[in-house]
C-alpha positions, 0 to 999 in steps of 0.5 A, spaced: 156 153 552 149 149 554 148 143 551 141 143 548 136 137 548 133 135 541 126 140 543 130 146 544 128 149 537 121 147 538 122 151 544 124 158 541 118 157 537 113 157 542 116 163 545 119 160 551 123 164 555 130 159 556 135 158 562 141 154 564 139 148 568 144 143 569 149 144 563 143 145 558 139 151 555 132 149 557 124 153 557 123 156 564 116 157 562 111 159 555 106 163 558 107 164 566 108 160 571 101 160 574 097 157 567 103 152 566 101 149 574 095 149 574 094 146 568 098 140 571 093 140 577 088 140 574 088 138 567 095 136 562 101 138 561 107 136 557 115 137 559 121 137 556 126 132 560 131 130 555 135 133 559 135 127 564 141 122 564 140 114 561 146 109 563 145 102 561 147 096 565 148 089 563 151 082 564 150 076 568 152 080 575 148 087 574 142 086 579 148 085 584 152 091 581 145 096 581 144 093 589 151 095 591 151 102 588 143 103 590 139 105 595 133 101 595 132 094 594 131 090 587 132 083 589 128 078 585 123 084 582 119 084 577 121 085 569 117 093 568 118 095 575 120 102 577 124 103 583 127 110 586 133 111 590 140 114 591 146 112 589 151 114 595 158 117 598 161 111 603 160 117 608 152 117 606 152 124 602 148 124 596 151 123 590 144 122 586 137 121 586 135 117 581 130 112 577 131 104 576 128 100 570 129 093 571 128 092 562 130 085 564 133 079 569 140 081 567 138 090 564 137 096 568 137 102 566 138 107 571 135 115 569 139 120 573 139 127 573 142 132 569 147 136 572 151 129 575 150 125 569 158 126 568 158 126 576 154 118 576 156 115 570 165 115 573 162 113 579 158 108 575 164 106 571 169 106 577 165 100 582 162 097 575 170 094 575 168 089 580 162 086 577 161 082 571 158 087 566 158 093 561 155 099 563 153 104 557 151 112 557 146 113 553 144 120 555 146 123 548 141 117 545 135 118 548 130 124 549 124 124 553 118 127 555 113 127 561 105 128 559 103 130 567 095 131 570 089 127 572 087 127 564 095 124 563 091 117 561 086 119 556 092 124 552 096 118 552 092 113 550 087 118 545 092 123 542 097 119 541 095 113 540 099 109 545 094 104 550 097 106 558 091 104 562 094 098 564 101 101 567 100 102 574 104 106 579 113 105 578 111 100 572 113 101 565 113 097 558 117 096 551 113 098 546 114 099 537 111 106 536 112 109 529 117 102 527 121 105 532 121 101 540 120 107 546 119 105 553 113 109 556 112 109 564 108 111 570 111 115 575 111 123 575 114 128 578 108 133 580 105 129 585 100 128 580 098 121 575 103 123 569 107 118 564 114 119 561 116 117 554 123 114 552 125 114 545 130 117 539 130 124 538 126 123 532 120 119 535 120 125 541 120 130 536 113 127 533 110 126 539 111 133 542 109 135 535 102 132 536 101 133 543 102 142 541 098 141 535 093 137 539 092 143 545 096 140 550 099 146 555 107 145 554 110 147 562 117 149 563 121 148 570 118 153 572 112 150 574 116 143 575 119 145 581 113 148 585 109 143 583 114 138 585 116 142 591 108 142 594 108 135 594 114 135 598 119 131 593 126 133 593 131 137 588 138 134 587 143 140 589 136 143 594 134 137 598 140 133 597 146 134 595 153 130 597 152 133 604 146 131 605 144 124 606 137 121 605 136 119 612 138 128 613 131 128 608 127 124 611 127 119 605 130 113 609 124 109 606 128 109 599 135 106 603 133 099 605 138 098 611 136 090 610 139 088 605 145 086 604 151 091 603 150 097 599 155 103 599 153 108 605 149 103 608 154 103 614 153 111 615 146 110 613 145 105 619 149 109 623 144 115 622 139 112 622 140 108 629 144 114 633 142 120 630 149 122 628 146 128 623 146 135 625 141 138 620 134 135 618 130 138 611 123 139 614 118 144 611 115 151 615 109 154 614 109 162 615 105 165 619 105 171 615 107 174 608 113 173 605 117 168 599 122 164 603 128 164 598 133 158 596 139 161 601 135 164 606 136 164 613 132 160 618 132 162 626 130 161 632 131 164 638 135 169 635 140 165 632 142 162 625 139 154 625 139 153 617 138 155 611 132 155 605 133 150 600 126 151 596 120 156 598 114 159 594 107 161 595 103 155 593 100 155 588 096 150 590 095 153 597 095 159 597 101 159 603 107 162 604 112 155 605 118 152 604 122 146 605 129 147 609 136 144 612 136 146 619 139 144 627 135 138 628 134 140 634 129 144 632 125 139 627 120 137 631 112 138 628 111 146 630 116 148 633 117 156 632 122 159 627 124 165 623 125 166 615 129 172 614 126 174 608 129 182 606 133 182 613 126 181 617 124 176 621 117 172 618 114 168 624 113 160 622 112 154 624 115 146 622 110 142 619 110 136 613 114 137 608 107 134 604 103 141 603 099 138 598 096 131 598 099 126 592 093 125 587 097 119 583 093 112 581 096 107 585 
């Protein structure tokens, strides 16, 4: 059975039409698709993302500890920063992608996704044993939400009271909020200026109350996956996976090679520098009408070189695209492919997996 995040009743009020992602019951969409998009595009909207796993690390070696297990590098960093990266399989497949929040000089707390929350905290606890430090799930404790668009800053600071301006880009603060301490952050999934909240079950529930009640657009996974999708950032399971490594994404910005060891740093290294990949995930732009699906195949010259992992008509764009996992042979910038959508070959060709320009406040 699904788990239900603490919004989900207030979900079913609203009308939304709920589907099982990641072992909860969570709102696909409220009204359609398209509004909910647009809305982030353009104005403000406001997503459920309790769902989303919260592991403590503490004690005198968790800074040594969260450089070993992930992939970018937060030596020496300021307290409030944000960093993205992954943690990996010895063999540099993708266990998950996932935020680190350095709290304080010896507490990280480390956002993973929902469907590998189990998955993460018994690799988390396996290498913790090494270390001198105490690691804690807190996924059942906190509940979260995301306030998304170009008007994100005014809501949060005018609706709900809490001042944000002063948060840059993958910055957060600890702030006392209705006698309670919340966490609020900058960093976004939609490729537009957005802010998350962490705090009780009981806190999130007000906020949302007062975001719905002031007008602001509640948005389902439908639009969070085709507005994080349009700006090229990966879905666990799709774009990474534990078969595929970051440097197969084309995230190697994310995998610090520099430093010092890292779990899957030497396959990382070994990728990197010879290329022992066999698939690349790159984007493709079709020539003609046609959704590229999830699993559809990818052809050249008349054989099977990959599959789909993400497709969609643009929202934004108006363009048939998708992202894909194919022969690296065949990655190169405009190279010509088929999308088989139906059985029938759609002519394409590779492009950026960017289709649409950020619009975050750096």
């Amino acid at each position: 059975m699904d788990k239900i995040t603490c919004l989900h009743d207030k979900h079913v009020a609203l009308g939304a039409n709920m589907v099982p992602f990641g072992g909860f019951d969570m709102p696909l969409y409220y009204d359609n698709i398209v509004a909910e998009h647009e809305a982030v595009r353009q104005k403000v909207g406001v997503f459920d993302v309790s769902h989303m796993g919260e592991v403590k690390v503490t004690g005198i070696e968790a800074e040594k500890f969260v450089q070993y297990i992930f992939t970018n590098d937060i030596k020496d960093a300021e307290i409030g920063k944000i960093f993205y990266g992954m943690m990996l399989h010895e063999n540099g497949g993708t266990i998950d992608d996932l935020l680190v929040y350095k709290m304080g000089e010896q507490d990280f707390l480390l956002v993973i996704n929902a469907a590998n929350i189990e998955k993460d905290y018994a690799h988390i606890v396996q290498y913790a044993k090494d270390f001198n430090v105490k690691t804690e799930n807190l996924s059942d404790i906190y509940g979260q939400v995301a306030i998304q668009g170009p008007e994100s800053e005014i809501t949060v600071e005018n609706v709900l009271g809490i001042k944000c301006s002063d948060l840059t880009f993958y910055t957060f603060k600890t702030i006392h909020f209705e006698d309670e301490e919340i966490i609020i952050s900058r960093t976004g999934y939609t490729g537009e200026d957005g802010f998350e909240i962490y705090a009780s079950h009981t806190i999130i529930q007000f906020i949302w109350d007062k975001l719905i009640e002031a007008g602001i657009q509640p948005c389902g996974l439908g639009c969070r996956d085709t507005l994080r999708f349009e700006v090229g950032l990966p879905l666990y399971g799709d774009e990474l996976s534990d078969e595929i490594s970051p440097i197969m994404s084309g995230l190697s910005m994310f995998v610090k090679l520099e430093k010092d060891n890292f779990l899957g740093k030497e396959a990382c290294v070994d990728q990197k520098e010879n290329k022992t990949y066999k698939q690349r995930v790159i984007g493709i732009e079709l020539q003609e009408k046609g959704i590229p699906r999830n699993g559809y195949p990818v052809q050249a010259e008349g054989k099977d070189i990959g599959y789909v992992t993400t497709g969609y008509k643009s929202i934004s764009t108006g363009k048939f695209i998708c992202m894909a996992l194919i022969d690296k042979n065949y990655a190169k910038l405009e190279t010509p492919v088929d999308v088989l959508i139906h059985n029938k070959p759609r002519k394409g060709i590779v492009v950026k997996k960017r289709f649409y320009q950020k619009n975050y406040k750096k």
